[in-house]
C-alpha positions in Angstrom: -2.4 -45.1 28.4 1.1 -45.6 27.3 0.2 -47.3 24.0 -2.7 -44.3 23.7 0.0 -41.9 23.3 2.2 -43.7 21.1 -0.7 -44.6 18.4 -1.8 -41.2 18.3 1.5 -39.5 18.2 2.1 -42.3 15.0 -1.2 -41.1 13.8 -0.1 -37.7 13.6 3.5 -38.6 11.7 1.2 -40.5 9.1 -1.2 -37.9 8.3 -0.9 -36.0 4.9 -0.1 -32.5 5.5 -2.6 -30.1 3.2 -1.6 -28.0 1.3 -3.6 -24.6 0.6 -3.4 -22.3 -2.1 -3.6 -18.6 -1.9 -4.1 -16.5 -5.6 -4.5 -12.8 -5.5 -5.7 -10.3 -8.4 -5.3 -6.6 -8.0 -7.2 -4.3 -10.2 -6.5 -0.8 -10.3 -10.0 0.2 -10.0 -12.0 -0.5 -6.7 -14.6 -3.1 -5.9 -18.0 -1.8 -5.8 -19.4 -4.7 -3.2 -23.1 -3.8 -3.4 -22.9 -4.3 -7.4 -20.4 -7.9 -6.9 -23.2 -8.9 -4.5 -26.1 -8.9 -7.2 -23.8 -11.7 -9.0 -23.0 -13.4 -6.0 -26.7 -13.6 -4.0 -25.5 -16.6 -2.0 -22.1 -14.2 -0.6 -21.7 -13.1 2.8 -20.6 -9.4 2.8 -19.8 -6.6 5.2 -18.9 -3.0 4.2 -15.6 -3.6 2.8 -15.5 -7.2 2.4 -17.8 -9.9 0.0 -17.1 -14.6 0.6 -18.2 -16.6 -1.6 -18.3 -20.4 -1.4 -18.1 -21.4 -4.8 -19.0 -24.9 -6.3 -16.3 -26.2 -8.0 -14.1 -25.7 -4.9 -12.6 -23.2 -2.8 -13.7 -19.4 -1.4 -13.1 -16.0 -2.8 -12.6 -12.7 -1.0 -13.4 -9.6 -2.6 -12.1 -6.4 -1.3 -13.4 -3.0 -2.0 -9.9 -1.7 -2.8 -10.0 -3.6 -6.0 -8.5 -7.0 -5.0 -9.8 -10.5 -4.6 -8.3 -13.5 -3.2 -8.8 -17.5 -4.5 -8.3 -19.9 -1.7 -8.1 -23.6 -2.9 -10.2 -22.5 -6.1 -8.5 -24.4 -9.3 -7.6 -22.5 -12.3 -10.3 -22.5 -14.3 -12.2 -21.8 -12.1 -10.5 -19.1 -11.0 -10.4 -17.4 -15.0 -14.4 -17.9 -14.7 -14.8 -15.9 -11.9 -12.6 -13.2 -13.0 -14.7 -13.0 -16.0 -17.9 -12.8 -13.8 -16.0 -9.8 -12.0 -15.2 -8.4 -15.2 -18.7 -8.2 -16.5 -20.0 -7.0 -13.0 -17.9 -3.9 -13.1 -17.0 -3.1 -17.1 -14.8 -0.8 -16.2 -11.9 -4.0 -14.6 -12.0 -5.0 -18.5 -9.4 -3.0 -19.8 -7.9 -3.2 -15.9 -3.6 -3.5 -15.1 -3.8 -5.9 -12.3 -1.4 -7.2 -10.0 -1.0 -10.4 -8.8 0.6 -13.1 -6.1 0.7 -16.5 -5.0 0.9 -17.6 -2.1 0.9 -21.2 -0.2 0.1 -22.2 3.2 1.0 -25.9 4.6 -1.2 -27.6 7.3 0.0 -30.7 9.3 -0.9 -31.2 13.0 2.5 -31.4 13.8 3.6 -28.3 12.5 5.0 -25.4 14.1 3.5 -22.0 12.9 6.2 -20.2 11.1 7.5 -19.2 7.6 9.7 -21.4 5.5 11.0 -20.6 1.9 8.5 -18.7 1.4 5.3 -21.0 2.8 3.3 -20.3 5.6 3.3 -23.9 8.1 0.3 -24.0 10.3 -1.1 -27.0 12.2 -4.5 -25.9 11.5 -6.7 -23.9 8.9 -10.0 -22.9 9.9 -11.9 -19.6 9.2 -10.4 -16.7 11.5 -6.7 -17.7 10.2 -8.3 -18.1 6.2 -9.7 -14.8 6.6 -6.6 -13.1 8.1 -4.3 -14.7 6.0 -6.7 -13.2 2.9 -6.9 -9.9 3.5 -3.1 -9.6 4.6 -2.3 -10.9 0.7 -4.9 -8.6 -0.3 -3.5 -5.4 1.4 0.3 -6.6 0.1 -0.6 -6.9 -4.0 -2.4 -3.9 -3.6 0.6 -2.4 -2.3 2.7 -3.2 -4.9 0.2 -0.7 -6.8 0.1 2.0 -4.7 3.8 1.5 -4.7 4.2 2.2 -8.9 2.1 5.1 -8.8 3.9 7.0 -5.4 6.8 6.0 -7.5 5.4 7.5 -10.5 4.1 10.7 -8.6 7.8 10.9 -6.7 10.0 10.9 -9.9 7.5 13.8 -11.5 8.1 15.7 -8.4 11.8 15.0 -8.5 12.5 16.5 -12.3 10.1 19.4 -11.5 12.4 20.3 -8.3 15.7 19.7 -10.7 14.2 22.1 -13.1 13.8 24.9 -10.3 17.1 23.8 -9.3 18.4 25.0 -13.1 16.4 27.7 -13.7 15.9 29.5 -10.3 12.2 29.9 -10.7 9.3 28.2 -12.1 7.2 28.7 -15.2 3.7 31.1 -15.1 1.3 28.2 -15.5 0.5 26.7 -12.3 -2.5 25.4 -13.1 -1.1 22.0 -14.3 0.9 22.1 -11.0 -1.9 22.7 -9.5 -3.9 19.9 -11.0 -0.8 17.2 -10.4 -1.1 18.3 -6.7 -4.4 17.3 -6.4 -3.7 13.9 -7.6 -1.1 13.6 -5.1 -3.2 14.3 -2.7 -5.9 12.4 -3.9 -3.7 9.1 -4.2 -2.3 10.2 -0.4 -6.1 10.1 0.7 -6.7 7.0 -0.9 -3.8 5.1 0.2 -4.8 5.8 3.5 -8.5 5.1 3.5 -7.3 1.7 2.2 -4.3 0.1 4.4 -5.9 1.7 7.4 -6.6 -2.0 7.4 -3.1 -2.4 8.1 -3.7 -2.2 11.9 -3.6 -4.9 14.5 -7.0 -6.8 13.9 -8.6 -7.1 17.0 -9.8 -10.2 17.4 -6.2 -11.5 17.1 -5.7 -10.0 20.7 -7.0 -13.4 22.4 -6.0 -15.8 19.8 -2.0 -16.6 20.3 -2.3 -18.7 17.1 -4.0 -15.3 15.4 -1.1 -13.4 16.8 1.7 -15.5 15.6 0.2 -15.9 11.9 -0.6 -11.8 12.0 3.8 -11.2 12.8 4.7 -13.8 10.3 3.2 -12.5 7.3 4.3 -8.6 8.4 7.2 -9.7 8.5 7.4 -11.6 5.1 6.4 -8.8 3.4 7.7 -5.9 5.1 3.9 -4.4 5.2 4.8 -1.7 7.9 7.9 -0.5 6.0 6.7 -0.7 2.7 3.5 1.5 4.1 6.1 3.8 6.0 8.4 4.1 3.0 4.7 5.2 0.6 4.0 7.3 3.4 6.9 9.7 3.4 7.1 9.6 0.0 4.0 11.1 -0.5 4.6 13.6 2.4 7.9 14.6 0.8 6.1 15.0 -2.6 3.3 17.0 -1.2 6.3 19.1 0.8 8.0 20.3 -2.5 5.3 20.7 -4.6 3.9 23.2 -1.8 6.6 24.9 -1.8 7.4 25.0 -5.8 3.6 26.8 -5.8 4.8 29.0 -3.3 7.8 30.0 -5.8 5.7 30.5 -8.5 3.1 32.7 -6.4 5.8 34.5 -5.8 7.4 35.5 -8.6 3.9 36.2 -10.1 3.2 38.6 -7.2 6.8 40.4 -7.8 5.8 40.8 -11.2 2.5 42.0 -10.5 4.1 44.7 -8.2 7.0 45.7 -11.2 3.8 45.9 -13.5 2.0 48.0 -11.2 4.9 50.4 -10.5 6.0 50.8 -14.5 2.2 51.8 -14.8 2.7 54.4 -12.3 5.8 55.6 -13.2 4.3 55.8 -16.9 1.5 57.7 -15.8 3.6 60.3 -13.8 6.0 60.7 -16.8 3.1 61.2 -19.5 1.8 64.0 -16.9 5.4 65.2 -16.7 5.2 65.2 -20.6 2.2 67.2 -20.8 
């Protein structure tokens, strides 16, 4: 039994560990899954989600909020299948996209954890593929809902600096009123999307789940970073309600001055006469 132990534990320190490559694309535009399925008949899909075995190697992931994830799929072949995506949907052509890349290590003797940057596991199999997927997924996409809170945050910030200077704001509210509802919009849509950001449930019985779930959180700062786009977007909601209120009124004072020189016009003229 002795000698049992021994071979196998040599087995173990001569095995190869494997390496497994992760390659994300973000596009700005969303995935419509039923239309990727039609040029992927062989996927497996759920609402949100489309796999794809594909056979020169690897898998692909395909999220409907616009990002799909290689796993072990080699570089051509992974250009091909962006083209396929590309002539699914026309509208990715012209596309920004975002991208990461990502590696996980598997050796039996490996402790799960993070190292420089690489994910060691001692073992791969499908629950732990899938969660490691659509974690990547949900942390490129940040990176574009990110630029355009960013985007919608510095726009708020010079209008508030030019109420600051001027004491008031213009008469036309409608193009306030129109960037309002985009940030509104992008607040709706950044929340319909990393709702997926909660604990998965069927990590709650897998340790192994568990542990993989924390490390990547924690590697890329998912629950800050959707914190931090949070109360951005709160804040610039905040002070673009109350710049509207400003300008509403300062249009209702002037209404009232209008509607009181009127008056006092009309009770002058009848003075007059």
């Amino acid at each position: 039994m002795m000698h049992y132990i021994a071979a196998g534990a040599q087995g173990l320190a001569e095995a190869e560990p494997v390496a497994h490559t992760f390659s994300v694309v973000a596009f700005v535009e969303n995935f419509a899954i039923k239309e990727l399925a039609s040029v992927y008949p062989e996927s497996k899909r759920t609402s949100h989600r489309l796999r794809s075995v594909r056979p020169f190697g690897g898998q692909i992931f395909a999220y409907r909020f616009g990002t799909v994830v290689f796993h072990n799929v080699p570089l051509e072949g992974r250009d091909a299948e962006l083209e396929r995506l590309r002539k699914a949907q026309p509208n990715l052509a012209t596309s920004k996209v975002f991208s990461l890349e990502f590696e996980v290590r598997e050796h039996p003797s490996n402790v799960l954890g993070m190292a420089d940057g690489v994910l060691t596991v001692d073992r791969m199999d499908a629950g732990r593929t899938r969660l490691i997927a659509v974690t990547l997924a949900q942390t490129t996409a940040m990176e574009y809902y990110e630029s355009i809170v960013d985007e919608l945050f510095a726009k708020t910030h010079v209008l508030a600096g030019n109420m600051e200077q001027s004491g008031t704001v213009g008469f036309r509210l409608r193009p306030l009123h129109r960037f309002i509802g985009r940030a509104i919009g992008t607040r709706n849509e950044v929340l319909s999307v990393l709702h997926l950001l909660d604990r998965p449930d069927e990590i709650a019985g897998d340790p192994g789940l568990a542990l993989i779930y924390n490390q990547l959180q924690e590697e890329f700062e998912l629950r800050n970073r959707l914190q931090s786009v949070q109360q951005k977007l709160g804040s610039v909601q905040n002070a673009l309600e109350l710049i509207v209120e400003v300008g509403r009124d300062r249009r209702l004072v002037i209404l009232e001055l209008t509607i009181a020189s009127l008056i006092l016009f009309e009770i002058g003229l009848a003075m007059f006469r």
